[in-house]
mmCIF file of the N, C-alpha and C atoms, coordinates in Angstrom:
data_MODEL
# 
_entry.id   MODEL 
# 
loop_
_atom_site.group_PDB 
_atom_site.id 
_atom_site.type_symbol 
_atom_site.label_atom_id 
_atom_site.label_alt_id 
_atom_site.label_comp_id 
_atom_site.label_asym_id 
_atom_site.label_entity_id 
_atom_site.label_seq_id 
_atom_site.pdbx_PDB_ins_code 
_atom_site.Cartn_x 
_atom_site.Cartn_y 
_atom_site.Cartn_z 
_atom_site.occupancy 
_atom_site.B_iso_or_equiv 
_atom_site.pdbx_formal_charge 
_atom_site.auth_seq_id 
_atom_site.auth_comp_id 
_atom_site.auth_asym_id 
_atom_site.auth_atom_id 
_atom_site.pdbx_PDB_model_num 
ATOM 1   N N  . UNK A 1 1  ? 151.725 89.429  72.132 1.00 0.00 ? 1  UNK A N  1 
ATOM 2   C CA . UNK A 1 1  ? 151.376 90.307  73.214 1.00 0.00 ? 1  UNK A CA 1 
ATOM 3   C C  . UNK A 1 1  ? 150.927 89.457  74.402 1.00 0.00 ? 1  UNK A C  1 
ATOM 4   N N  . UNK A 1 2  ? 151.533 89.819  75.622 1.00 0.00 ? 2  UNK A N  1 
ATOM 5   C CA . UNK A 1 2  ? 151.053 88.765  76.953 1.00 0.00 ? 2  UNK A CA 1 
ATOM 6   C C  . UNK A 1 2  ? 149.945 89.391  77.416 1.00 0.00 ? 2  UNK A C  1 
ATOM 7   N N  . UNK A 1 3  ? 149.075 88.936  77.762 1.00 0.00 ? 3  UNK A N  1 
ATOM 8   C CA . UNK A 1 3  ? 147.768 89.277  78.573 1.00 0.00 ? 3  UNK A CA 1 
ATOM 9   C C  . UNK A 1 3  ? 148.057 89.090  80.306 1.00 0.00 ? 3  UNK A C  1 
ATOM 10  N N  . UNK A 1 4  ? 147.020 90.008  81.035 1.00 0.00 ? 4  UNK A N  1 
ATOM 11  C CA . UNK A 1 4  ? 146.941 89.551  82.229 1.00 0.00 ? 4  UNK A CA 1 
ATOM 12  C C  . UNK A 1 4  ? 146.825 88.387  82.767 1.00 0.00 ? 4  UNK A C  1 
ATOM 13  N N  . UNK A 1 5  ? 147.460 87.274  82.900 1.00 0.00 ? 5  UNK A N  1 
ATOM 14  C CA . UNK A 1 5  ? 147.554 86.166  83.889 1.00 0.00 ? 5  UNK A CA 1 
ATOM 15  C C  . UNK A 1 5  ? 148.315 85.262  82.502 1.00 0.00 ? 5  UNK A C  1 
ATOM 16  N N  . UNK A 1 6  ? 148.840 85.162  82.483 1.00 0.00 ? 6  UNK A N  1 
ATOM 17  C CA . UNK A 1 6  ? 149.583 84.426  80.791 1.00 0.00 ? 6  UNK A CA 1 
ATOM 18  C C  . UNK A 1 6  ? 150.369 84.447  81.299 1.00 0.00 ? 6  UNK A C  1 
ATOM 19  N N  . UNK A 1 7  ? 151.467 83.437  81.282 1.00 0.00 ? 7  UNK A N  1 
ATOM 20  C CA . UNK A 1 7  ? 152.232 82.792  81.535 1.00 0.00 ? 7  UNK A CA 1 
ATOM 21  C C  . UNK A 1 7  ? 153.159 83.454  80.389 1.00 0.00 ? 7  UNK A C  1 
ATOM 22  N N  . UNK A 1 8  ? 154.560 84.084  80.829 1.00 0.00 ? 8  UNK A N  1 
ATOM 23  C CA . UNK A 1 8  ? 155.341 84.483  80.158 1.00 0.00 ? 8  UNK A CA 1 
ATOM 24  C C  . UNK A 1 8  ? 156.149 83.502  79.542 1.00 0.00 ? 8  UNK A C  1 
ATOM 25  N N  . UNK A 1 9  ? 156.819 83.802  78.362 1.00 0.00 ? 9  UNK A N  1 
ATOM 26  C CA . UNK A 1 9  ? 157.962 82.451  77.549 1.00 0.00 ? 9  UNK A CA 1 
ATOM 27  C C  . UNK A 1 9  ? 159.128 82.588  78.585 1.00 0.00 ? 9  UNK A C  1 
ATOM 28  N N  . UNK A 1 10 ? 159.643 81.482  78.426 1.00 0.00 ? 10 UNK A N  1 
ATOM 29  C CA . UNK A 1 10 ? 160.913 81.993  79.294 1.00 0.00 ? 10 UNK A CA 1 
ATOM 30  C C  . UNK A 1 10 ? 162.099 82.513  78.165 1.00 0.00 ? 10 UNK A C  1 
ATOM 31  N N  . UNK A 1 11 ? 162.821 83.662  78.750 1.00 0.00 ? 11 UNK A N  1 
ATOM 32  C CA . UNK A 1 11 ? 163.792 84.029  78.588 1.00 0.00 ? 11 UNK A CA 1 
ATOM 33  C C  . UNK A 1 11 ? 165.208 84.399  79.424 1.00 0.00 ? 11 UNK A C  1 
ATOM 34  N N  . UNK A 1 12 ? 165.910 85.051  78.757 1.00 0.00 ? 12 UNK A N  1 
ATOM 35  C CA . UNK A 1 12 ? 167.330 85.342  79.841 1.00 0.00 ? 12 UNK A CA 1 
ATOM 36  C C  . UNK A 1 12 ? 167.749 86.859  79.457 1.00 0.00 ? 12 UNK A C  1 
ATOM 37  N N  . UNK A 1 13 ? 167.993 87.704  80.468 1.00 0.00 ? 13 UNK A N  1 
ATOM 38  C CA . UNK A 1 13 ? 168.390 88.869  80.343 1.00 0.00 ? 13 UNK A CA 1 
ATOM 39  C C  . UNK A 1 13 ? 169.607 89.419  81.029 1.00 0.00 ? 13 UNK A C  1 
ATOM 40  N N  . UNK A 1 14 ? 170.046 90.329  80.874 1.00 0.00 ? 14 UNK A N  1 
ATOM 41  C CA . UNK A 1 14 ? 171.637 90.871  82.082 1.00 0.00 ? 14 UNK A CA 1 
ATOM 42  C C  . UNK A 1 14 ? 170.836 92.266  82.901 1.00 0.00 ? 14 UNK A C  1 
ATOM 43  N N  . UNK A 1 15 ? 170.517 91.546  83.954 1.00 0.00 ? 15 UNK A N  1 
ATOM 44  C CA . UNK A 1 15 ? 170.185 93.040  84.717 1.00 0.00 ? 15 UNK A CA 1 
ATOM 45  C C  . UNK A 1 15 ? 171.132 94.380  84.925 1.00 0.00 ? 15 UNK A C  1 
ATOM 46  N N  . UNK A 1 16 ? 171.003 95.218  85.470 1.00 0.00 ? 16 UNK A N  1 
ATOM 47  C CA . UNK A 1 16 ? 171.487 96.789  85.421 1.00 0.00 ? 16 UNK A CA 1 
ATOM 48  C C  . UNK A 1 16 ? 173.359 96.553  86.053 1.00 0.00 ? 16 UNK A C  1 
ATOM 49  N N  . UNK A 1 17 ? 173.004 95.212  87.267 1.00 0.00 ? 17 UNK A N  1 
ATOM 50  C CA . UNK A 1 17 ? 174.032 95.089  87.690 1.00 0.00 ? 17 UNK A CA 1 
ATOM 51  C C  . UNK A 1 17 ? 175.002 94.008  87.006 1.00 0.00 ? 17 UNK A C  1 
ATOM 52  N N  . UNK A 1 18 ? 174.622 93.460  85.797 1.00 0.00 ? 18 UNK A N  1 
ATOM 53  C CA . UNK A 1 18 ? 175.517 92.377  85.311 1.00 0.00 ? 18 UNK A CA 1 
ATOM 54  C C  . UNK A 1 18 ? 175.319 91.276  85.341 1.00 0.00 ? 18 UNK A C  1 
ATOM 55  N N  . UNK A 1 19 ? 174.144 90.794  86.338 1.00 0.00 ? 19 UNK A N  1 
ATOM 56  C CA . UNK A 1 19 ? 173.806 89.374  86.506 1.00 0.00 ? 19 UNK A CA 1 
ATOM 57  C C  . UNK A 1 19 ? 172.559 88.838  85.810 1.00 0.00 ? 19 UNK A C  1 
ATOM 58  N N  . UNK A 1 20 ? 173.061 87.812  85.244 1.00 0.00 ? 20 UNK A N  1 
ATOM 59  C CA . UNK A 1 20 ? 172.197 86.770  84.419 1.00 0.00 ? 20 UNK A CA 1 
ATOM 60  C C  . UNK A 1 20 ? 170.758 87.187  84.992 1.00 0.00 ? 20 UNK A C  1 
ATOM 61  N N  . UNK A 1 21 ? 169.545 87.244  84.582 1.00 0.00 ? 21 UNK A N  1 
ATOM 62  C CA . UNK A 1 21 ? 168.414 86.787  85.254 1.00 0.00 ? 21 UNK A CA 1 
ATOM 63  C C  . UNK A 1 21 ? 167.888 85.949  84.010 1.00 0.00 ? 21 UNK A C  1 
ATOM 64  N N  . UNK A 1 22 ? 167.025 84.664  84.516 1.00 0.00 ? 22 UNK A N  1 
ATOM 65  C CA . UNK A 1 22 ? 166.512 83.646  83.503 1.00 0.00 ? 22 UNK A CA 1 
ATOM 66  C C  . UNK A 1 22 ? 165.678 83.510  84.514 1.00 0.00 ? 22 UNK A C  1 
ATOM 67  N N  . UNK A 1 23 ? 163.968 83.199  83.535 1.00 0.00 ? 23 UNK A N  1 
ATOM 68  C CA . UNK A 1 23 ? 162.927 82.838  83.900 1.00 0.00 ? 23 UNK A CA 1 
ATOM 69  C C  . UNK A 1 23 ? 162.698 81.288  84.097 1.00 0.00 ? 23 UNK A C  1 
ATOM 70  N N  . UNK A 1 24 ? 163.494 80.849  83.972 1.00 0.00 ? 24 UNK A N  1 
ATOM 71  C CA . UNK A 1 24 ? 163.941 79.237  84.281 1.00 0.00 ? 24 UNK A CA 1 
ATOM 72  C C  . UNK A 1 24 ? 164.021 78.924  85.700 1.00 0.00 ? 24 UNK A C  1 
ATOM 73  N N  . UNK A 1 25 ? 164.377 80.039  86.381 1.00 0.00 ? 25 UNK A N  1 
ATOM 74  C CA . UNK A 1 25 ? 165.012 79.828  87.828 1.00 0.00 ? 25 UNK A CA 1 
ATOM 75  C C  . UNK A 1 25 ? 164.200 80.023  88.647 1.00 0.00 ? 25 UNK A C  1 
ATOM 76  N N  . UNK A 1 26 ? 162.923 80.285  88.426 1.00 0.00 ? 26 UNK A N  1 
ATOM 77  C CA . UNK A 1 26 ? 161.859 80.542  89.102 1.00 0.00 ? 26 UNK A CA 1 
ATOM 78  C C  . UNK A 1 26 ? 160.520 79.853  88.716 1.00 0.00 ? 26 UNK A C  1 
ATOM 79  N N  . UNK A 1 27 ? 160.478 79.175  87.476 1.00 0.00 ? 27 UNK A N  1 
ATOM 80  C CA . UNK A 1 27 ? 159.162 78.083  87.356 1.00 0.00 ? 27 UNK A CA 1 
ATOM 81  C C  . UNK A 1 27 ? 159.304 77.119  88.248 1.00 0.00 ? 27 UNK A C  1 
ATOM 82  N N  . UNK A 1 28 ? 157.983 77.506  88.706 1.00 0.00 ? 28 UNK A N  1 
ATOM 83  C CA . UNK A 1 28 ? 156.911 77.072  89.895 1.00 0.00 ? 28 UNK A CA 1 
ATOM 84  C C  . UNK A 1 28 ? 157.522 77.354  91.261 1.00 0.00 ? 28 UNK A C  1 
ATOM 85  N N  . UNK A 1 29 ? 158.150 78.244  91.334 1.00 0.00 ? 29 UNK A N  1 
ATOM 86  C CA . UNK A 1 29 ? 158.606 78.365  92.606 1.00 0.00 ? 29 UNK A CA 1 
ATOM 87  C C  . UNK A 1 29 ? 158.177 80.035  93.047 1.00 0.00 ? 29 UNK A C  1 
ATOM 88  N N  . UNK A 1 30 ? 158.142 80.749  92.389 1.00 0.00 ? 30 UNK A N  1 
ATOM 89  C CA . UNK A 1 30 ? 157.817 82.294  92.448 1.00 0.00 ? 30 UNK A CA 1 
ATOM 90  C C  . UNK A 1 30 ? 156.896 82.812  91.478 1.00 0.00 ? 30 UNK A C  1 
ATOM 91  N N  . UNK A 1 31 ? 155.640 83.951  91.935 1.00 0.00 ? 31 UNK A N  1 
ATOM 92  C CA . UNK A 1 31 ? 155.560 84.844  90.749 1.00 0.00 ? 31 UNK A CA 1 
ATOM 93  C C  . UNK A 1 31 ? 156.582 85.484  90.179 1.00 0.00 ? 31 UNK A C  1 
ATOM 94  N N  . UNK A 1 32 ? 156.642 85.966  88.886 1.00 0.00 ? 32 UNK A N  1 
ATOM 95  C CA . UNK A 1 32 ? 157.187 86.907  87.964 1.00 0.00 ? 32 UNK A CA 1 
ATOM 96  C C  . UNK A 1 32 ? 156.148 88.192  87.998 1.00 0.00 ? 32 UNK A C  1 
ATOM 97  N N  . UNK A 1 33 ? 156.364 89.097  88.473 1.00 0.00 ? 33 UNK A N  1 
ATOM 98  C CA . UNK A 1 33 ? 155.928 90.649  87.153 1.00 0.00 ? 33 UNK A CA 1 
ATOM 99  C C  . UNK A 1 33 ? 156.777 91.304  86.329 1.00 0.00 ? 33 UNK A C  1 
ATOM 100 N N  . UNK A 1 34 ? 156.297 91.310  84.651 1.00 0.00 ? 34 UNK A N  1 
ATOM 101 C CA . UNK A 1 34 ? 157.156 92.011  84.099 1.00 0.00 ? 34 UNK A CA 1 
ATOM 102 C C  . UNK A 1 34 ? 156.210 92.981  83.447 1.00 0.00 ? 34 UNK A C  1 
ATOM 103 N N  . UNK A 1 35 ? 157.146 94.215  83.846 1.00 0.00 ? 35 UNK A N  1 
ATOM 104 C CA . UNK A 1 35 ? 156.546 95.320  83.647 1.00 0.00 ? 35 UNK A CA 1 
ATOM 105 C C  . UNK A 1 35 ? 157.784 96.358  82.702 1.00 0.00 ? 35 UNK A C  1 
ATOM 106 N N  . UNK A 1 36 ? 157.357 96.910  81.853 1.00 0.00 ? 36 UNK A N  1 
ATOM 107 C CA . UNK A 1 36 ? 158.198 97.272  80.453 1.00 0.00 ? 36 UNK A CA 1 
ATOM 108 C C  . UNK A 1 36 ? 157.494 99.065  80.582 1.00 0.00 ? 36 UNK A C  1 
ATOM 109 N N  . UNK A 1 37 ? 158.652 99.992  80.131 1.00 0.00 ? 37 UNK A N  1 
ATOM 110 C CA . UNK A 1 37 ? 157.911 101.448 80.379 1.00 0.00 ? 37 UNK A CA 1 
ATOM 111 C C  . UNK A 1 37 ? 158.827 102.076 79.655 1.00 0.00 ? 37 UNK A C  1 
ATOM 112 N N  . UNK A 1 38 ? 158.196 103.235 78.954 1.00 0.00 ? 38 UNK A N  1 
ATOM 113 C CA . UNK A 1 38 ? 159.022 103.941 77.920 1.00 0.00 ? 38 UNK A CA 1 
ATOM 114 C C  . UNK A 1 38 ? 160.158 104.377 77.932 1.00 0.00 ? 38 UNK A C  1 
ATOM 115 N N  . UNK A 1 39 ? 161.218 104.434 77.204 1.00 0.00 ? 39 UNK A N  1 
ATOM 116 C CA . UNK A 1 39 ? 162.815 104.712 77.546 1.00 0.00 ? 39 UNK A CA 1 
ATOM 117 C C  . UNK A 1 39 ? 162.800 106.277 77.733 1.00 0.00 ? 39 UNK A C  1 
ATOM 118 N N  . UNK A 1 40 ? 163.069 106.682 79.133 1.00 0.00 ? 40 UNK A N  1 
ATOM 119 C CA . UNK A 1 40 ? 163.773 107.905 79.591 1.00 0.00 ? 40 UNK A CA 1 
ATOM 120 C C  . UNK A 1 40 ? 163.407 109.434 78.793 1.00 0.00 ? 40 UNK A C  1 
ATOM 121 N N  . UNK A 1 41 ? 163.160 110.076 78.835 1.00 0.00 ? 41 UNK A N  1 
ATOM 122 C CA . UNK A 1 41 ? 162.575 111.208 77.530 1.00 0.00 ? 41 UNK A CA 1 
ATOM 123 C C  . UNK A 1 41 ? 162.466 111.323 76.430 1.00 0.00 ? 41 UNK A C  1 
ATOM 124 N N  . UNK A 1 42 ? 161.130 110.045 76.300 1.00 0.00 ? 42 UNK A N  1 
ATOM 125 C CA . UNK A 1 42 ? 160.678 109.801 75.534 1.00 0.00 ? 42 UNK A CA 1 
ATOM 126 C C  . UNK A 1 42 ? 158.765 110.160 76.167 1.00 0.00 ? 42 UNK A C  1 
ATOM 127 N N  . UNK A 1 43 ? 157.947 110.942 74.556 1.00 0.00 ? 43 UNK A N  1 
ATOM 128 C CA . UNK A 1 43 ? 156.762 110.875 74.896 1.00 0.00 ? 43 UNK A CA 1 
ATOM 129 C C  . UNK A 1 43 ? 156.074 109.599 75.217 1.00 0.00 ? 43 UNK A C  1 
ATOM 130 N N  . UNK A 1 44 ? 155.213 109.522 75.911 1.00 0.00 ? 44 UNK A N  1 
ATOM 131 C CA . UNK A 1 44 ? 154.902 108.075 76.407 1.00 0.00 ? 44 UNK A CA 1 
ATOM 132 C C  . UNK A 1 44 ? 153.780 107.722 77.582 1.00 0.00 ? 44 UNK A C  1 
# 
């Protein structure tokens, strides 16, 4: 579980539009927020 100010692992994902995103491409150069929320009609 990540806590507030914790440094996320890096990973790689395919965003909505198809493109790569990797947390590689941004150490030390940008914040990250990742923010995660219940799938679509679902109680939550």
């Amino acid at each position: 579980m990540l806590k507030i100010g914790q440094k996320i692992p890096e990973f790689e994902t395919n965003l909505d539009n198809g493109e790569l995103f990797r947390t590689s491409e941004f150490k030390g150069k940008k914040n990250i927020v990742v923010y995660f929320y219940p799938k679509d009609f679902t109680r939550g």
